[in-house]
C-alpha positions as CSV (number, residue, x, y, z in Angstrom):
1,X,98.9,87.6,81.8
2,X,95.6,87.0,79.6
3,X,95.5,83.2,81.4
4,X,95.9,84.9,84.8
5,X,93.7,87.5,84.7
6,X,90.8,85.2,83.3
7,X,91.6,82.9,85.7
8,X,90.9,85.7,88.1
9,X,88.4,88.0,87.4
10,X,86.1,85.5,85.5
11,X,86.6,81.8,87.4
12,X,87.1,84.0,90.8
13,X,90.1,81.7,91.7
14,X,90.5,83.4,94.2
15,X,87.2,83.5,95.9
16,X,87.4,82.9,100.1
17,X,85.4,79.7,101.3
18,X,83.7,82.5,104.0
19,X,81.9,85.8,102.6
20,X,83.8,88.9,103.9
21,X,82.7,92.4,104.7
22,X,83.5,95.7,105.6
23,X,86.9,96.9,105.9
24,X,89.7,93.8,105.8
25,X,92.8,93.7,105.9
26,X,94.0,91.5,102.7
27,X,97.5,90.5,102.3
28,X,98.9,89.2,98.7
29,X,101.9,87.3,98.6
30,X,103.0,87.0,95.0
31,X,101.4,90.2,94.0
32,X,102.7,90.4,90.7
33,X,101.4,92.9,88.5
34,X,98.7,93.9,90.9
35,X,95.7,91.6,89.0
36,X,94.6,90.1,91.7
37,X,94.9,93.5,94.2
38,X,93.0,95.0,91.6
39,X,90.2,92.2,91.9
40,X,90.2,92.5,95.6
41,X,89.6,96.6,95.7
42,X,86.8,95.8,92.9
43,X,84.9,92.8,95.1
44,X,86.3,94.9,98.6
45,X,85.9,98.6,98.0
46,X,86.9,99.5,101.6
47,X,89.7,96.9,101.8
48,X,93.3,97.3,102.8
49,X,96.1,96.0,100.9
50,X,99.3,94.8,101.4
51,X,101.2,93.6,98.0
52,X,104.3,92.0,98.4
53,X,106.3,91.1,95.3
54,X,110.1,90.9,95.2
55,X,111.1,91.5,91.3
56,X,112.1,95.1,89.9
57,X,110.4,94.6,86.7
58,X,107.2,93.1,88.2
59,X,107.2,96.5,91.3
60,X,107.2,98.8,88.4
61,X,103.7,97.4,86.6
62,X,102.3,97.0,90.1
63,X,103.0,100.2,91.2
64,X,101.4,101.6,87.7
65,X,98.4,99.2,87.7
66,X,97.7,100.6,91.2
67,X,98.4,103.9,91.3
68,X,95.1,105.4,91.1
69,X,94.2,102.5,94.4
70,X,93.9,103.9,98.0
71,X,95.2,102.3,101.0
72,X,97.8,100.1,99.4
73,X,100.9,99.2,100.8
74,X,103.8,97.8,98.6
75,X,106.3,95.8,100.1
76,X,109.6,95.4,97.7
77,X,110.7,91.6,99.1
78,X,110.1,87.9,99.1
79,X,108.3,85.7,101.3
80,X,110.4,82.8,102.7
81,X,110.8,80.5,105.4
82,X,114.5,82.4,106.8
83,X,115.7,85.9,106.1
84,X,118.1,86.4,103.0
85,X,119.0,86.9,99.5
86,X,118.2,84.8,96.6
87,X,118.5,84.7,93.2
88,X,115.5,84.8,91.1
89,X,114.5,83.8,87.1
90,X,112.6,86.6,85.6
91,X,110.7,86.1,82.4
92,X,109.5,89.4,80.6
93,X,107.6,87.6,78.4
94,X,105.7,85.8,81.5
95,X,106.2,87.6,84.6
96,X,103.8,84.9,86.5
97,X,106.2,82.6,85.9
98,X,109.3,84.1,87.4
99,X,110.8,82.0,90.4
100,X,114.0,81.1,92.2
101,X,113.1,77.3,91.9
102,X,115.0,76.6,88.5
103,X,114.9,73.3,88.6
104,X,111.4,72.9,89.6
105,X,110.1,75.4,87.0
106,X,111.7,73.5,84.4
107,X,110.8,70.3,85.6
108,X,107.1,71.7,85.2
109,X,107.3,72.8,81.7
110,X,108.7,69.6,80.5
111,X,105.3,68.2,82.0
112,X,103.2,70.8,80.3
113,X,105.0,69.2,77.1
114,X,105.0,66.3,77.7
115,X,101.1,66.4,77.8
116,X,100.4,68.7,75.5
117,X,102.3,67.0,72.3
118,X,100.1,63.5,74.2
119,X,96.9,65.6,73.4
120,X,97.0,66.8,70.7
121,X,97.2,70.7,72.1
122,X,99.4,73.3,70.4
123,X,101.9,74.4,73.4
124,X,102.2,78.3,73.9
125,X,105.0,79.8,72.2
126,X,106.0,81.2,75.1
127,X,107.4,77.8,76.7
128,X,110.6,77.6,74.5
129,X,111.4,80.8,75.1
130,X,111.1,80.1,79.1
131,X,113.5,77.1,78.4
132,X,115.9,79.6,76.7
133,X,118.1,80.5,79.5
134,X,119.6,83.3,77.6
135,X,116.5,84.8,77.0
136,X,115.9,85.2,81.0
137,X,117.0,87.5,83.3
138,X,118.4,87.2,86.8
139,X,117.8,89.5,89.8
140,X,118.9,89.3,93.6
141,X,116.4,89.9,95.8
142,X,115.2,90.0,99.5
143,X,113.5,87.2,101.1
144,X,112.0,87.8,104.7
145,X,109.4,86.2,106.8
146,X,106.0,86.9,106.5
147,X,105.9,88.2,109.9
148,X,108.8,90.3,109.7
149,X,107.1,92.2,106.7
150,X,103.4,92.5,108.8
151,X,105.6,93.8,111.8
152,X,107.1,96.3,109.4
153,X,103.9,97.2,108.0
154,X,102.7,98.5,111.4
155,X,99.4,96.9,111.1
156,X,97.9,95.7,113.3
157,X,94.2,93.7,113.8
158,X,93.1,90.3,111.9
159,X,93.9,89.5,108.0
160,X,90.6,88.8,106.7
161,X,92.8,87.2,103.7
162,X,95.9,86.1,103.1
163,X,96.6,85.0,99.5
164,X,99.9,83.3,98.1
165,X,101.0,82.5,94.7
166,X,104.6,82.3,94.6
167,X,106.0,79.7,92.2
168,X,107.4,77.0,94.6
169,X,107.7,78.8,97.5
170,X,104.0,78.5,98.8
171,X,105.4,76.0,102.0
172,X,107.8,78.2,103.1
173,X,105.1,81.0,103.0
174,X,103.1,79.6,105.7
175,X,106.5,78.3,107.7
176,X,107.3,82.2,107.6
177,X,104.6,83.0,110.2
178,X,105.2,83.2,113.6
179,X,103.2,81.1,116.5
180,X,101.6,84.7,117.8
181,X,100.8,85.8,113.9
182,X,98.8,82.9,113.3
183,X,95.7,83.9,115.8
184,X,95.4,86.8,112.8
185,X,95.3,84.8,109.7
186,X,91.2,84.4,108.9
187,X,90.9,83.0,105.6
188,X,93.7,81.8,103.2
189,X,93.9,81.5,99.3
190,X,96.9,80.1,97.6
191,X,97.8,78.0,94.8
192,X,100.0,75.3,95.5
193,X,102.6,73.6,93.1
194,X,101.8,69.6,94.7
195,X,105.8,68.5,94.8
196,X,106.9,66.1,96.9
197,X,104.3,66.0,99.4
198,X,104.1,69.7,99.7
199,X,100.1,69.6,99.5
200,X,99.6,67.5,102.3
201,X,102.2,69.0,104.5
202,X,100.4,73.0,103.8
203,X,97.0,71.3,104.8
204,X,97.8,69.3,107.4
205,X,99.8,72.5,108.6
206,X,96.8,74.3,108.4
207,X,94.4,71.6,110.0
208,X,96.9,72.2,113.0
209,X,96.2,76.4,113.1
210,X,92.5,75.4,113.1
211,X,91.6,75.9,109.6
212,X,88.9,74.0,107.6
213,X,90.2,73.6,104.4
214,X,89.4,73.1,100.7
215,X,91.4,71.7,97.7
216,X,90.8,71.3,94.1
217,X,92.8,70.5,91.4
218,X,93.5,72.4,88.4
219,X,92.5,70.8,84.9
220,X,92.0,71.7,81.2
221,X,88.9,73.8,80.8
222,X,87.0,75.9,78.5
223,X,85.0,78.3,79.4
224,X,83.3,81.0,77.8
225,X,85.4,80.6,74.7
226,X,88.5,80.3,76.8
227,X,90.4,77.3,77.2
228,X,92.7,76.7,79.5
229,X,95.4,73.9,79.3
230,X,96.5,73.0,82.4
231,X,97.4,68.7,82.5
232,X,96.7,66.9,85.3
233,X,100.6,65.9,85.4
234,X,101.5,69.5,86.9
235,X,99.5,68.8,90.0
236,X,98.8,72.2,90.6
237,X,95.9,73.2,93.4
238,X,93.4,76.0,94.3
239,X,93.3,75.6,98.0
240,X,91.3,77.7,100.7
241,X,91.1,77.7,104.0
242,X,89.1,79.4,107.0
243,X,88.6,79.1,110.3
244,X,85.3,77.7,111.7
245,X,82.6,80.8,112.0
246,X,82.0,81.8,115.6
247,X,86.0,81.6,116.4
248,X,86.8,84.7,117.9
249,X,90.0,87.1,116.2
250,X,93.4,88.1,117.6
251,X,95.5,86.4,119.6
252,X,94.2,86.9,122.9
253,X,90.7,86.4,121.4
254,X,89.2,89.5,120.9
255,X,89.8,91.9,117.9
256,X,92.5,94.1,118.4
257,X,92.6,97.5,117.4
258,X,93.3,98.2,113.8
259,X,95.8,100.9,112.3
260,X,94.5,102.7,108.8
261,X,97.0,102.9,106.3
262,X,96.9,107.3,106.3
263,X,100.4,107.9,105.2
264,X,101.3,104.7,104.1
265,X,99.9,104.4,100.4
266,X,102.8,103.3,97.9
């Protein structure tokens, strides 16, 4: 949690490639324990949120961290590509972590390693214990579409920002929205675990809605006293997206009219 919550509130991660203002609509995918909703009220006072996270353990710190937050809407599900139930690893010791892509999580930390015994760098001591399968814990969970869960919301209007971080699943995210919900998205901010193409397919995906959009890598850093290990080997990327300025929102090309949140709060 320390990593992630450097990671956002002092490197701004998270930042959109376009300033926004007023009142938006954000939407975070992979919400967590709330760090990064908590980041967005502080740099968006007015802003509207909707937090989506699917794990029990994980619902319970969000709802705490923001209880004393206005306009917040908690959504109790994941975000995937069909609608079901899934299985997902949660680790209490690393929440951020959790996933329902066993294999690929484990593939990662053997990476992480891998290059940290090649450079010399102490691994956390958290890493065995995410290897530990007995240590873990299991929980079923709901997986719907992304529009499914902004139809439910009763929202309406553009989505000034749409943020993902969801261990794996970050393709299926953006296969989750429907042709007429794309018009909506403005900006996007995700982090994206590079596997088997998966990069190229999410921008080239995105190229085709009509975003511009940026990638970078993440790499060891130190900053401020903090460093970061993060190897080259677990090609993981900051990307951010946003259409051209002067595009105009909705689907039909105007703005629609947007719903408040007044009796929707947690």
């Amino acid at each position: 949690e320390e990593f992630i919550h450097h990671e956002i509130f002092e490197k701004n991660c998270y930042e959109p490639l376009q300033p926004i203002d007023g009142a938006p609509l954000i939407v975070d995918v992979g919400a967590n324990v709330g760090l990064f909703a908590l980041w967005a009220r502080e740099r968006w006072t007015k802003c509207q949120l909707i937090c989506i996270e699917p794990l029990p353990p994980n619902l319970e710190k969000l709802q705490e961290n923001l209880e004393e937050v206005n306009d917040v809407l908690v959504l109790a599900a994941a975000v995937g590509a069909q609608d079901e139930v899934a299985d997902f690893a949660y680790f209490p010791w690393a929440p951020g972590e959790s996933t329902r892509h066993a294999q690929e999580a484990a593939e990662q930390r053997e990476r992480l390693w891998a290059a940290a015994e090649t450079s010399g760098v102490t691994a956390p001591p958290q890493l065995k214990r995410l290897a530990t399968p007995q240590l873990q814990q299991s929980f079923q969970c709901s997986v719907q579409r992304l529009s499914t869960l902004l139809r439910s919301s009763g929202l309406q209007g553009p989505v000034e920002l749409l943020k993902v971080d969801v261990e794996g699943d970050e393709e299926a995210v953006f296969q989750s929205i429907d042709e007429e919900d794309w018009p909506r998205i403005r900006q996007v901010v995700a982090e994206v675990h590079d596997i088997h193409g998966r990069l190229h397919r999410i921008q080239q995906l995105l190229q085709e809605k009509g975003f511009e959009v940026e990638v970078k890598q993440q790499l060891p850093n130190e900053e401020g006293g903090y460093f970061a290990f993060v190897p080259e080997s677990l090609q993981l990327f900051h990307l951010r997206a946003a259409r051209p300025r002067g595009i105009k929102r909705g689907g039909d090309g105007e703005a629609p009219e947007e719903k408040r949140m007044a009796g929707q709060e947690k």
